[in-house]
SEPAZA-142472 format. One line per 10 residues: number of its first residue (from 0); their letters; for each residue x, y, z of N, C-alpha, C. Coordinates in pm, whole numbers, plus 50000, padded with zeros to 5 digits. Layout:
SEPAZA-142472
NUM	A	X,Y,Z,X,Y,Z,X,Y,Z | ...
This chain:
SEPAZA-142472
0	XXXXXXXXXX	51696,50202,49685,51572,50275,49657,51557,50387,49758 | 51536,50517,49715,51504,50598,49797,51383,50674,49836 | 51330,50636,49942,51221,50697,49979,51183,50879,49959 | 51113,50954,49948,51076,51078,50000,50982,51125,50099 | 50973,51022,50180,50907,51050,50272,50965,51074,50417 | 50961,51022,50538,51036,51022,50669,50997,51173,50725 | 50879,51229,50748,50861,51344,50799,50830,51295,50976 | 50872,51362,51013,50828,51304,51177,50654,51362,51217 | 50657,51473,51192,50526,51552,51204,50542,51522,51375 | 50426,51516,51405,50345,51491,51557,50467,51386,51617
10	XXXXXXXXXX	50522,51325,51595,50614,51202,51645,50725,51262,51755 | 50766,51393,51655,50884,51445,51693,50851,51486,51898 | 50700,51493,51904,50686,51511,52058,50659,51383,52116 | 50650,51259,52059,50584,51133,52088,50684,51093,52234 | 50698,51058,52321,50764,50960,52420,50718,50815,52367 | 50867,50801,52319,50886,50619,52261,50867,50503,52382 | 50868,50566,52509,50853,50469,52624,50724,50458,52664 | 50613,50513,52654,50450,50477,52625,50444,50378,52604 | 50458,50321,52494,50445,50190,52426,50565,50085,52458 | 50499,49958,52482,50627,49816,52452,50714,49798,52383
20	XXXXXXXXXX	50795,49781,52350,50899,49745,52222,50951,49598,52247 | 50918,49608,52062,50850,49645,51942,50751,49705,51970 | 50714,49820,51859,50554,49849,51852,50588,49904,51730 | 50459,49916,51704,50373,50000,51571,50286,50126,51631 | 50305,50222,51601,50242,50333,51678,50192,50439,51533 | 50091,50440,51539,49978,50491,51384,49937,50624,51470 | 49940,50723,51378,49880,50828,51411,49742,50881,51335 | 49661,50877,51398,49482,50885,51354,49494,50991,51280 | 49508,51115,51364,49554,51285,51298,49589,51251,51159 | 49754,51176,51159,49824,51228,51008,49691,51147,50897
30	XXXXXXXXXX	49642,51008,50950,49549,50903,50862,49470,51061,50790 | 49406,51115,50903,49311,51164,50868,49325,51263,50794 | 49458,51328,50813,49512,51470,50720,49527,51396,50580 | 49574,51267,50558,49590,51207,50451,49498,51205,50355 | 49389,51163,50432,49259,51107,50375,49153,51249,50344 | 49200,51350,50371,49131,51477,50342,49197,51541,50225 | 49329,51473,50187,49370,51527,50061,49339,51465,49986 | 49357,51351,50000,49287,51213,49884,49126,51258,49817 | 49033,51327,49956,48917,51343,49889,48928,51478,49828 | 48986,51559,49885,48974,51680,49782,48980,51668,49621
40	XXXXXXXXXX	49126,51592,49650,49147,51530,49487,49006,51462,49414 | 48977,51377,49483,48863,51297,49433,48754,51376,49411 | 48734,51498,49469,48585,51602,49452,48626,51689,49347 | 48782,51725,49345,48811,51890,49294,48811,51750,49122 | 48824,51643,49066,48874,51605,49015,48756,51516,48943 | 48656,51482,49025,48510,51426,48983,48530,51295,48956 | 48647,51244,49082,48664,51052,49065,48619,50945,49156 | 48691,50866,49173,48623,50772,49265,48765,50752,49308 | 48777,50745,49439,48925,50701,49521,48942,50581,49615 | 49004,50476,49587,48970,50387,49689,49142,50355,49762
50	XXXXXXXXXX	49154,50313,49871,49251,50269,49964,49361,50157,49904 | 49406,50113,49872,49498,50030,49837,49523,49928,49969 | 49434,49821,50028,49486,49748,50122,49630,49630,50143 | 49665,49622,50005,49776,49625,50030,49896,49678,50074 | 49849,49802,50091,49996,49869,50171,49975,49939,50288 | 49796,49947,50350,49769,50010,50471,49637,49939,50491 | 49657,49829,50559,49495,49786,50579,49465,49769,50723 | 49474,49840,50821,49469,49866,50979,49324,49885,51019 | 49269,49822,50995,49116,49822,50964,49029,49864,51090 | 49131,49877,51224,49051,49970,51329,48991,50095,51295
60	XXXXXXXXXX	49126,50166,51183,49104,50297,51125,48944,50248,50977 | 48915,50125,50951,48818,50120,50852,48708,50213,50843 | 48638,50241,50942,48517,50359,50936,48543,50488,50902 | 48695,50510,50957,48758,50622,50905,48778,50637,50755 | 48840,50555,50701,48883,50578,50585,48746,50606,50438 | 48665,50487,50545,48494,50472,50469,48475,50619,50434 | 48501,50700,50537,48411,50821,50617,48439,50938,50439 | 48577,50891,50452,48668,50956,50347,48649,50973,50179 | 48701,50836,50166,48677,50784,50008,48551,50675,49983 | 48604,50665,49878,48478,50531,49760,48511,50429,49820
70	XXXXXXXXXX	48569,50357,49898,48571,50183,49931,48749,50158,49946 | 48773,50053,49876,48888,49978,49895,48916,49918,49736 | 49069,49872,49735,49118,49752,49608,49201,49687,49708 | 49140,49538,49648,49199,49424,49738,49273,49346,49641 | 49334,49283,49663,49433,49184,49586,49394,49051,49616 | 49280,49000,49661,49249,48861,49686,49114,48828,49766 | 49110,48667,49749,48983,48687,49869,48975,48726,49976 | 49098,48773,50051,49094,48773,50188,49078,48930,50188 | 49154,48996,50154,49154,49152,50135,48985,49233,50080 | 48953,49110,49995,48816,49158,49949,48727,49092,50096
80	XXXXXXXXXX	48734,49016,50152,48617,48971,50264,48701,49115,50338 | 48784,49136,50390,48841,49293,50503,48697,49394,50494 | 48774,49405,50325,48712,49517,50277,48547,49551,50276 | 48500,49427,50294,48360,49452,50254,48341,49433,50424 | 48396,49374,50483,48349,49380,50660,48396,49473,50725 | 48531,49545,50696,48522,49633,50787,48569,49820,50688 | 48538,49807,50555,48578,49966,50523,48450,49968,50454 | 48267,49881,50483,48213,49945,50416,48115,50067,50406 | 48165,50100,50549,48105,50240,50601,47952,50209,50655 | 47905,50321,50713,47794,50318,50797,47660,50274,50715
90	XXXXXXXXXX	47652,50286,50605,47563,50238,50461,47568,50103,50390 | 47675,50051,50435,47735,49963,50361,47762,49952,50259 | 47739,50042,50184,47789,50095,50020,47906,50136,49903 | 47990,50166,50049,48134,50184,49971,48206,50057,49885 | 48268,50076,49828,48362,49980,49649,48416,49873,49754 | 48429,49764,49677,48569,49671,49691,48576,49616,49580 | 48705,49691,49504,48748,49634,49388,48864,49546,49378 | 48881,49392,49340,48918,49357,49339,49027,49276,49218 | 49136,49286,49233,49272,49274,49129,49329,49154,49167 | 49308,49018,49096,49426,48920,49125,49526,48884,49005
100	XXXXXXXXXX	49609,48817,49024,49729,48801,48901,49687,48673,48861 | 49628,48627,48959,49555,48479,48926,49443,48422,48997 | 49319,48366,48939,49237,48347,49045,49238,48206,49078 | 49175,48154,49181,49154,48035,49194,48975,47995,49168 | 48956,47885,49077,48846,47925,49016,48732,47882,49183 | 48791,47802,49293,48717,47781,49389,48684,47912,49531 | 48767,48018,49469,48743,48149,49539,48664,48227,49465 | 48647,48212,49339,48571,48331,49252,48387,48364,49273 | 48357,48235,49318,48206,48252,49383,48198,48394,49473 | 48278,48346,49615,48283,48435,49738,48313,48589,49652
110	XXXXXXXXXX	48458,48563,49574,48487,48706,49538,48377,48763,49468 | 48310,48726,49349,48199,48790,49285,48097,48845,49425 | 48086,48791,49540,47938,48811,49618,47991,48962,49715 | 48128,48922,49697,48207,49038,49808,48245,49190,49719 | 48272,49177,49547,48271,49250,49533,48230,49365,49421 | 48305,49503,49406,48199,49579,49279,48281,49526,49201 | 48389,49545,49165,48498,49520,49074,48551,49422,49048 | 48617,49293,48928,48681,49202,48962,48731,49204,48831 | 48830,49250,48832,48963,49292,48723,49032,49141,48729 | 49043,49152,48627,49152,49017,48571,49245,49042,48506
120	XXXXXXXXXX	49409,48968,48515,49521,48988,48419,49534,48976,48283 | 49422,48901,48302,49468,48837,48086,49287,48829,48081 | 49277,48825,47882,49148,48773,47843,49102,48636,47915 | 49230,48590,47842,49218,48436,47868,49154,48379,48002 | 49214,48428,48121,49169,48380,48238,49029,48432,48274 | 48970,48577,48169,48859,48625,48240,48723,48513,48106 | 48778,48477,48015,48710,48374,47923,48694,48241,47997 | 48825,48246,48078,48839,48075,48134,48699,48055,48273 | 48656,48146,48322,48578,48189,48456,48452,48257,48405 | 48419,48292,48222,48289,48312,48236,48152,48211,48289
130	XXXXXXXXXX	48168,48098,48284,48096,48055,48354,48024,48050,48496 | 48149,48098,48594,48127,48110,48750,48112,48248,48704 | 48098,48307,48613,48036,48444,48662,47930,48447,48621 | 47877,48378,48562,47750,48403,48502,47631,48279,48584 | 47711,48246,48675,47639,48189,48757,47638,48244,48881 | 47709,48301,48922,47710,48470,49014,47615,48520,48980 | 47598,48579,48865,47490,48714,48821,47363,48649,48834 | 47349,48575,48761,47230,48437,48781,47181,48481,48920 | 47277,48434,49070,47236,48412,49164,47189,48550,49240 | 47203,48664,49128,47183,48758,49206,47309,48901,49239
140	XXXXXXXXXX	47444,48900,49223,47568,48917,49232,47580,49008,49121 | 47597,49171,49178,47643,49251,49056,47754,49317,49087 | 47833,49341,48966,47981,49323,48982,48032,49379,48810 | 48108,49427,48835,48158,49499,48709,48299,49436,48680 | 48325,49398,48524,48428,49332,48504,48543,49405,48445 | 48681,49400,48486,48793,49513,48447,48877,49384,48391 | 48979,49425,48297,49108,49381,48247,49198,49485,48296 | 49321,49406,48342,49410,49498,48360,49546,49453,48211 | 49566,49574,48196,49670,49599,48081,49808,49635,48114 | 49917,49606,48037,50002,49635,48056,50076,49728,47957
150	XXXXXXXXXX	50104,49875,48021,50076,49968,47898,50254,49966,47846 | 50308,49875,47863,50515,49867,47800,50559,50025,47799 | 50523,50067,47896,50552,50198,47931,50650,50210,48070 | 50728,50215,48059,50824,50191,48176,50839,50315,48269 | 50793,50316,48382,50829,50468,48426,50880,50404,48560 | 50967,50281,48613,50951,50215,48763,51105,50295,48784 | 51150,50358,48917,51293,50347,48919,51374,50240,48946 | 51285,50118,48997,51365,50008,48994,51280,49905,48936 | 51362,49827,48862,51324,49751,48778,51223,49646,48822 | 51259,49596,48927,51190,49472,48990,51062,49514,49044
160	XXXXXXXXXX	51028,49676,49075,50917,49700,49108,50817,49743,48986 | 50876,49768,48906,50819,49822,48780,50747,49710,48704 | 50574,49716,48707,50481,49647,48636,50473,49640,48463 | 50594,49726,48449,50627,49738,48261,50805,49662,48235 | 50826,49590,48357,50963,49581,48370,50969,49455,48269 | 51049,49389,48133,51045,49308,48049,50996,49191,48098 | 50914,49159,48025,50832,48994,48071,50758,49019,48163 | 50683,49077,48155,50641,49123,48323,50497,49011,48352 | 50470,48945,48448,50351,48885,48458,50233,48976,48503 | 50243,49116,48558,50141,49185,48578,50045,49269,48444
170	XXXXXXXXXX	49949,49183,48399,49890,49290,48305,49907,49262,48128 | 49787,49231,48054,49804,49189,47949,49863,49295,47828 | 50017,49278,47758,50059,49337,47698,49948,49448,47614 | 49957,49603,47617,49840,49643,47538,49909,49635,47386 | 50012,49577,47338,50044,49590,47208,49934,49403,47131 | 49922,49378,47230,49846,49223,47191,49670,49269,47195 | 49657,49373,47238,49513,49383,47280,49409,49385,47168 | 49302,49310,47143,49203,49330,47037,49077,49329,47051 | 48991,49387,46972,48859,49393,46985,48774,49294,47099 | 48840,49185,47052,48733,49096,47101,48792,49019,47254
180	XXXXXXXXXX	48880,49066,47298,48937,49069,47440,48842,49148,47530 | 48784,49278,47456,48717,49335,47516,48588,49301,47559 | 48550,49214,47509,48363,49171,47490,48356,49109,47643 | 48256,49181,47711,48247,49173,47823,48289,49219,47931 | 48360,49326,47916,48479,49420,47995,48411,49557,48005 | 48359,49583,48138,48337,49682,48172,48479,49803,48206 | 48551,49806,48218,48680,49903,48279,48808,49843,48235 | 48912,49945,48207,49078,49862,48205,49152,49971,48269 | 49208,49844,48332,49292,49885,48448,49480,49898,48401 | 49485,49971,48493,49682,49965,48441,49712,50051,48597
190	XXXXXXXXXX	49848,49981,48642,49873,50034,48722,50089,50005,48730 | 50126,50108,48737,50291,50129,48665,50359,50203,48739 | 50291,50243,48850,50427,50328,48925,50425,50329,49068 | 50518,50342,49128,50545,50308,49303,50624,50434,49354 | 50517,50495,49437,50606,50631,49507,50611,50730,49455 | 50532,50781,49293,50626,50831,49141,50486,50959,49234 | 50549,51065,49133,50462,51187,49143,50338,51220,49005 | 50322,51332,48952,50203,51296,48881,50259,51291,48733 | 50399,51334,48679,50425,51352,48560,50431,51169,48524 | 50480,51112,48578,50518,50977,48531,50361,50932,48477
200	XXXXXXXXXX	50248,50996,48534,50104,50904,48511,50076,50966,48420 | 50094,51144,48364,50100,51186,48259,50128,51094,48134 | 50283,51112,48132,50356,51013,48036,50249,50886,48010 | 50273,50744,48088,50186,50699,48048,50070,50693,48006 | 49946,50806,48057,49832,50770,47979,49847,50811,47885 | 49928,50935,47809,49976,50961,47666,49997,50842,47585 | 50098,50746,47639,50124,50654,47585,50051,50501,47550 | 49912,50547,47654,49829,50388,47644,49667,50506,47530 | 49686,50628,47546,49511,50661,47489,49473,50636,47329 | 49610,50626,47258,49540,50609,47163,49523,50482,47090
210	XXXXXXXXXX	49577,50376,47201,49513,50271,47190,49401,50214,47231 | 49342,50283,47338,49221,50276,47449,49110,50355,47388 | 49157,50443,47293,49076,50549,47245,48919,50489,47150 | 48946,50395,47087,48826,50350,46985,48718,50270,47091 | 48776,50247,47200,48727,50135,47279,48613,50219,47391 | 48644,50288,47381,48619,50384,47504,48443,50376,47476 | 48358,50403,47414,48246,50390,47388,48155,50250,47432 | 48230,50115,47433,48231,50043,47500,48223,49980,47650 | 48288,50091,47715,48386,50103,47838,48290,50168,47965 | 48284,50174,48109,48222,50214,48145,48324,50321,48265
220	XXXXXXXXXX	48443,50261,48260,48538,50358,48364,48680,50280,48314 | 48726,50357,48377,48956,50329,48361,48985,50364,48519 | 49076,50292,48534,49120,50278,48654,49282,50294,48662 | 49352,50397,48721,49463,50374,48695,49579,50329,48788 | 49511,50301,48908,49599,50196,48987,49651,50217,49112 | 49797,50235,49160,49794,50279,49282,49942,50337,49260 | 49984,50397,49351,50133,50446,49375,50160,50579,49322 | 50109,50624,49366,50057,50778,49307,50090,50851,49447 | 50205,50942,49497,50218,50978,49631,50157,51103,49703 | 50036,51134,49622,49978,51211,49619,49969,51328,49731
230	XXXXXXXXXX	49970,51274,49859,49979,51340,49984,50126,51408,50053 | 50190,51380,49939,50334,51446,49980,50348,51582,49941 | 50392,51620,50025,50406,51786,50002,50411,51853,49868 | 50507,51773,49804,50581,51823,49706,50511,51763,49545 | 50410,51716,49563,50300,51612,49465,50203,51712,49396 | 50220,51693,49293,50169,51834,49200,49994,51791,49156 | 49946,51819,49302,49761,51806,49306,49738,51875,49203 | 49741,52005,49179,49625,52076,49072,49654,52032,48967 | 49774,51960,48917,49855,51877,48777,49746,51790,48777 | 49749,51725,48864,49641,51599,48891,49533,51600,48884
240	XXXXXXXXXX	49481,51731,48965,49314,51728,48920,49265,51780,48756 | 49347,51830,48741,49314,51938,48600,49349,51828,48472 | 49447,51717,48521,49442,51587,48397,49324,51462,48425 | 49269,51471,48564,49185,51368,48555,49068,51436,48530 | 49039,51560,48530,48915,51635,48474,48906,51641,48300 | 49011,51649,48256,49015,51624,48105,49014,51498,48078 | 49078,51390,48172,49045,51256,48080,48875,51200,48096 | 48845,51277,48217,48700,51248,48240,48648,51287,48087 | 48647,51430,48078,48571,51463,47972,48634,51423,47791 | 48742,51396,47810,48767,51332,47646,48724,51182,47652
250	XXXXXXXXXX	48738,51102,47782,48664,50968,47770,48483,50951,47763 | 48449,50974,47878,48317,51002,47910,48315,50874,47996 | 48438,50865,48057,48446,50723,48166,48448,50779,48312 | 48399,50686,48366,48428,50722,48538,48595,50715,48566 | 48620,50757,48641,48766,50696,48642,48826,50707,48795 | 48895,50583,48817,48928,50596,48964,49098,50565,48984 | 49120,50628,49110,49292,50610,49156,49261,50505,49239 | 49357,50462,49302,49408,50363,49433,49519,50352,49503 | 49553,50504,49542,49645,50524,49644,49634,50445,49768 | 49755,50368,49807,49781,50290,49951,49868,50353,49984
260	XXXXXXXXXX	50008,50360,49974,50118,50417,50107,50068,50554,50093 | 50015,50623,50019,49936,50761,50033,49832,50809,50146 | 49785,50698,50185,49681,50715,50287,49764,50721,50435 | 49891,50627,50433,49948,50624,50568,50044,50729,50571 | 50067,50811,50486,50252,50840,50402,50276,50918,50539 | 50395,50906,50624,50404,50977,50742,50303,50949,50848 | 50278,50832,50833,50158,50847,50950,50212,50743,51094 | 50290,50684,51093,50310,50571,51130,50479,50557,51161 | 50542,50508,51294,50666,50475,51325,50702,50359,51376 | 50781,50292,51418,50805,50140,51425,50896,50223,51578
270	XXXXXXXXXX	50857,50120,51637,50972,50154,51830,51055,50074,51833 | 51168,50070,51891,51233,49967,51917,51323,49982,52015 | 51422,49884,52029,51513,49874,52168,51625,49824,52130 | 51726,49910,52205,51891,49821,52187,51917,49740,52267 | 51952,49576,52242,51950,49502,52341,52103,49474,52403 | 52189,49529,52275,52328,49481,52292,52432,49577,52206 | 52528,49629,52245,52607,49664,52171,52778,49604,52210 | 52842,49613,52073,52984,49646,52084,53042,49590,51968 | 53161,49633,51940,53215,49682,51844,53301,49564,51729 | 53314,49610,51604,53355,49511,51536,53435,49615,51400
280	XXXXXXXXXX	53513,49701,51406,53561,49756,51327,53465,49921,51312 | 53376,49873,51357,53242,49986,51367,53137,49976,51480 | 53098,50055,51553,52985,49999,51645,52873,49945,51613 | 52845,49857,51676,52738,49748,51678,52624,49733,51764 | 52509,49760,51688,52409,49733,51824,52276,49678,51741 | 52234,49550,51914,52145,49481,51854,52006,49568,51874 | 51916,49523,51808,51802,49581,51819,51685,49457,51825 | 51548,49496,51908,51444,49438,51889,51350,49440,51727 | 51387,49524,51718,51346,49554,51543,51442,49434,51477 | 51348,49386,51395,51472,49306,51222,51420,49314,51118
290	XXXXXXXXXX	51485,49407,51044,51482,49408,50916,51422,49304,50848 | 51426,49145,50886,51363,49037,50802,51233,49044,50847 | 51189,49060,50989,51083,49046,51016,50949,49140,50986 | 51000,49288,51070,50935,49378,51075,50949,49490,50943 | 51074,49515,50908,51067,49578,50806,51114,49500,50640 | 51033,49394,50594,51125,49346,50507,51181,49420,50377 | 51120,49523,50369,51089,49625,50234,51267,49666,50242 | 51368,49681,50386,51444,49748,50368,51528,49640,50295 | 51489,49478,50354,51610,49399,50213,51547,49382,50122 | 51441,49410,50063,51409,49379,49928,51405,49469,49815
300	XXXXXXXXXX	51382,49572,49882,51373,49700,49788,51488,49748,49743 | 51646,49732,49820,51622,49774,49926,51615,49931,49973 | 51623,49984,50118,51612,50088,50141,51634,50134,50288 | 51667,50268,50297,51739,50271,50419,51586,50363,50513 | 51560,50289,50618,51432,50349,50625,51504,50507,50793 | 51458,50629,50708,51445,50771,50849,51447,50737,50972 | 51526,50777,51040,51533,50723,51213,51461,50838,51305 | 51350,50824,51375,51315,50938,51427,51455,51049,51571 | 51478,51148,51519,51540,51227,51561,51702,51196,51526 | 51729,51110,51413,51885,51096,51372,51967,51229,51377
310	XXXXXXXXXX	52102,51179,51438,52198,51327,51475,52263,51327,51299 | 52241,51324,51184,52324,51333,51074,52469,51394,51084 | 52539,51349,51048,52672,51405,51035,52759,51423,51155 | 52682,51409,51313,52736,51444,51387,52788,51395,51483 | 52819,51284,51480,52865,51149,51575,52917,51021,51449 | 52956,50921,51518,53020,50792,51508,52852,50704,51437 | 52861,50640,51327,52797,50592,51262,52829,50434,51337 | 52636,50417,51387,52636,50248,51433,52543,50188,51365 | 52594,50061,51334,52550,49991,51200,52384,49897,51320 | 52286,49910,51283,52220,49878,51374,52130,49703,51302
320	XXXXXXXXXX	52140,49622,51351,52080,49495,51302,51946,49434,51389 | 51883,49331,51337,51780,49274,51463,51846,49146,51498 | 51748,49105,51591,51777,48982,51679,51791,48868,51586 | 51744,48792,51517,51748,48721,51429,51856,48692,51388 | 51873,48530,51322,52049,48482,51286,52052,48495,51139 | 52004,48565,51098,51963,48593,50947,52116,48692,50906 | 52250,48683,50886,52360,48775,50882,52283,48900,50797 | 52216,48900,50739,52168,48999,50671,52021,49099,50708 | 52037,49027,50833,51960,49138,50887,51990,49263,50950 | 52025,49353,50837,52095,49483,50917,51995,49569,50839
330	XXXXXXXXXX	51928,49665,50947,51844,49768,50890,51964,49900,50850 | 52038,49916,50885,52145,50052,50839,52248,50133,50953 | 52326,50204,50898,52401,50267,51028,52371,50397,51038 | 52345,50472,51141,52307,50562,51188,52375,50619,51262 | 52390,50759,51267,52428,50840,51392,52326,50855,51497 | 52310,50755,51575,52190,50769,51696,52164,50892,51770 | 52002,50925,51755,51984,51064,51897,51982,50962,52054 | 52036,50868,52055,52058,50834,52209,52210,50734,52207 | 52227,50726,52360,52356,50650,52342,52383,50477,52311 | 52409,50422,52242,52446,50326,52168,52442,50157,52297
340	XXXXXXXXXX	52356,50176,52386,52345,50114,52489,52209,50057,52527 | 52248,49986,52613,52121,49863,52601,52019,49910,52666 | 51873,49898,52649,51740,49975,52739,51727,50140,52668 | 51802,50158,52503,51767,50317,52511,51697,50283,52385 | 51589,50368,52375,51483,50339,52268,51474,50419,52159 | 51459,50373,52037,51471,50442,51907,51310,50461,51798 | 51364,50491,51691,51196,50449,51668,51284,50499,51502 | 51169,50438,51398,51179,50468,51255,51043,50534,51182 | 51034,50601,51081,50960,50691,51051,50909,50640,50944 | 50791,50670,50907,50717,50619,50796,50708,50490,50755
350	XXXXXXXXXX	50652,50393,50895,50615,50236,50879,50493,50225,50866 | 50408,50323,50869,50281,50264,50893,50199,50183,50747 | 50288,50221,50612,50238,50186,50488,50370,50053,50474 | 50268,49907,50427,50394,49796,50414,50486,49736,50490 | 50492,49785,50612,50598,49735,50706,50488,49661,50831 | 50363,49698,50800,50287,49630,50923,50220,49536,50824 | 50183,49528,50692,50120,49416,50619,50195,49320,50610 | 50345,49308,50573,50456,49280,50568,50529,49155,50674 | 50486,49202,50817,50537,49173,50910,50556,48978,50933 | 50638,48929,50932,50656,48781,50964,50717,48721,51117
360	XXXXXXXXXX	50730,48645,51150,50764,48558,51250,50894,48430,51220 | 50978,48469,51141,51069,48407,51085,51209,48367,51248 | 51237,48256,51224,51313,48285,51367,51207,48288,51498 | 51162,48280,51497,51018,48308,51608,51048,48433,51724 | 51095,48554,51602,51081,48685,51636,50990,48758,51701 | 50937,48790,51795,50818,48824,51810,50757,48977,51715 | 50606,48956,51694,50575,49072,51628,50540,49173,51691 | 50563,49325,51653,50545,49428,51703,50424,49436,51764 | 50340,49499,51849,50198,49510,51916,50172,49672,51818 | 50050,49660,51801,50016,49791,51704,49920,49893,51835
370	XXXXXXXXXX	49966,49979,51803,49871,50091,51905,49859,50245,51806 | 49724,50258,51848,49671,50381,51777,49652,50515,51848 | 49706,50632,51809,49773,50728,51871,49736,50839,51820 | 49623,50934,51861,49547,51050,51811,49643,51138,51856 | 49744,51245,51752,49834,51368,51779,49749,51467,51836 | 49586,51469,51785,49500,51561,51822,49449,51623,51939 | 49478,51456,52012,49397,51456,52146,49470,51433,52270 | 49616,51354,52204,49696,51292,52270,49655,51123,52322 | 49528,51109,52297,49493,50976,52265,49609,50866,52280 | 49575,50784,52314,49656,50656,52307,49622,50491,52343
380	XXXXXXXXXX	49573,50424,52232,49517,50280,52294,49618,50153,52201 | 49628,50022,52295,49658,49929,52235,49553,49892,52087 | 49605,49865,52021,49474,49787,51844,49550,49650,51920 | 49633,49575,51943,49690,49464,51887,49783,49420,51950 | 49824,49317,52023,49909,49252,52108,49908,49113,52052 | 50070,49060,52003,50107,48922,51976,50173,48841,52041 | 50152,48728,52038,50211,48648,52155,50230,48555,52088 | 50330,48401,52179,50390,48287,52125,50232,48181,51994 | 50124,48240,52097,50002,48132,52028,50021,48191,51817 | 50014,48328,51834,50051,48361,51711,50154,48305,51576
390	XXXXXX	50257,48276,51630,50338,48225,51633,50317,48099,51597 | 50272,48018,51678,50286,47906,51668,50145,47851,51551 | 50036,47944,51556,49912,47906,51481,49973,47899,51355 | 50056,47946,51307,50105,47996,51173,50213,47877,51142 | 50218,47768,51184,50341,47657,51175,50239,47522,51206 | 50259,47411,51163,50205,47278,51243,50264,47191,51244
């Protein structure tokens, strides 16, 4: 899988020896350059924009992001309690909309009290839970109800990430969808692409409106999900605003995005350290970074994640792995900007989206310490320091 992101921006002056290694080092500046395109979109475009905490939920930055957009989409109870404690801005008013694939009917109380939104995968499960919702509303609890759909519109470049990928458990087929699925459904949701630019969201809503179309009178907003890379250079905004201004006005729905690695995209680098090298047909060097731990996205996706200041083409390629006995923990080989020796410090580009939500203790690796790092000001404070208790709370 290939990324388009890895811009260094502000990094490229960063001193990697500031910080401990491991670290996580977030830059406030890029958050904030992020989050000023997100709202333009959302003003020039007349929507509602919320954060995707699944792929950036660093919630020191929460007031910030409040400051920005409409709220948050959480994927559970825990993401929805975040969201409503720490992104709901100085008013307490901003969204937390919430998306599960499945609920548990003994969380759905809390979730109704925590949030605006509570989208469900299928009829079935949102029929199976009218009761706890209507004993929510009863108690006081207002909350708007979404289905999410699955529009068999395939636009994923890889299959396994793709929410239209055959059989897919995300999202009720819209070729099954009928009248009376709808009864009680404020919004439908669909969400189909990861990283994609704006033609792919084109394509699909072509392909889901004129099934959505009779319904729409019914309906109170559409939601179309997240992975939209909106903040990348090369991301065709006025495409974007000028189609969500027409679907506004051919629906007469509210309608909202939910960009996550969009909010961090470039914002964020991972530090690390060579603890060991030498050679095995190719050079070898260990690293404090592991791929299983800290970055798992690079074996699952997989993907080769930007090395800040890589010499390309111009040296001896070293295959670089983490500490861990995992043989497959190799993040990639690189032509290093330092020498291939123990105590010299490296760093990777564009972690701050998924690689810090991500993060495990497998092997009893230790986890990176997160520190927040204003390019603006030159700023620099610890967020976050982990230790063995961490570790160990997470095992019994």
């Amino acid at each position: 899988m290939e990324t388009r992101a890895g811009d260094p921006g502000a990094f490229a002056r960063f001193d990697l020896n500031r910080v401990p290694s491991p670290a996580f080092v977030v830059d406030a500046a890029a958050v904030r350059r992020n989050l000023a395109i997100l709202k333009d979109v959302r003003d020039r475009g007349g929507i509602k924009m919320l954060a995707a905490l699944k792929a950036f939920s660093m919630w020191a930055l929460g007031d910030t992001v409040a400051a920005y957009l409409d709220g948050v989409c959480a994927s559970g109870i825990y993401e929805a309690r975040l969201g409503r404690e720490a992104y709901a801005g100085a008013d307490g008013t901003k969204e937390v909309a919430t998306y599960c694939a499945g609920y548990k009917a003994e969380d759905l109380p809390q979730i109704c009290a925590l949030s605006d939104h509570i989208i469900f995968n299928s009829p079935g499960q949102h029929a199976r839970f009218r009761p706890i919702l209507d004993e929510a509303r009863a108690a006081g609890h207002r909350f708007d109800i979404g289905l999410r759909i699955n529009p068999l519109h395939a636009e994923g470049e890889v299959a396994k990430y793709d929410p239209c990928q055959p059989h897919s458990r995300l999202g009720f087929p819209i070729d099954q969808l009928r009248t009376e699925h709808l009864e009680g459904i404020d919004g439908i949701h669909f969400h189909t692409l990861c990283e994609q630019d704006f033609v792919p969201l084109g394509r699909t809503w072509a392909s889901v409106e004129p099934t959505l179309k009779p319904h729409f009178a019914q309906l109170k907003w559409l939601n179309f999900g997240g992975g939209h890379h909106i903040t990348r250079a090369d991301y065709q905004r006025d495409a974007l605003v000028a189609f969500l201004q027409q679907v506004k006005r051919d629906s007469g729905l509210d309608v909202y995005l939910e960009p996550g690695e969009a909010v961090a995209l470039d914002a964020g680098i991972l530090v690390g350290e060579i603890l060991d090298s030498f050679d095995n047909g190719m050079p070898i060097a260990i690293t404090d970074i592991s791929a299983t731990c800290h970055m798992p996205d690079v074996i699952e996706a997989p993907y080769r994640p930007a090395m800040l200041g890589e010499l390309t083409g111009e040296g001896p390629l070293v295959r670089l792995g983490g500490p861990s006995c995992l043989a497959g923990d190799i993040i990639g080989d690189y032509v290093l900007p330092v020498p291939a020796e123990p105590g010299q410090r490296i760093a990777f580009l564009d972690q701050a989206h998924y690689s810090m939500v991500k993060t495990n203790t497998f092997n009893g690796v230790p986890l990176p310490s997160i520190w927040l790092w204003d390019s603006e000001t030159d700023e620099l404070r610890e967020v976050r320091r982990f230790d063995y208790e961490d570790f160990k709370n997470r095992l019994s």
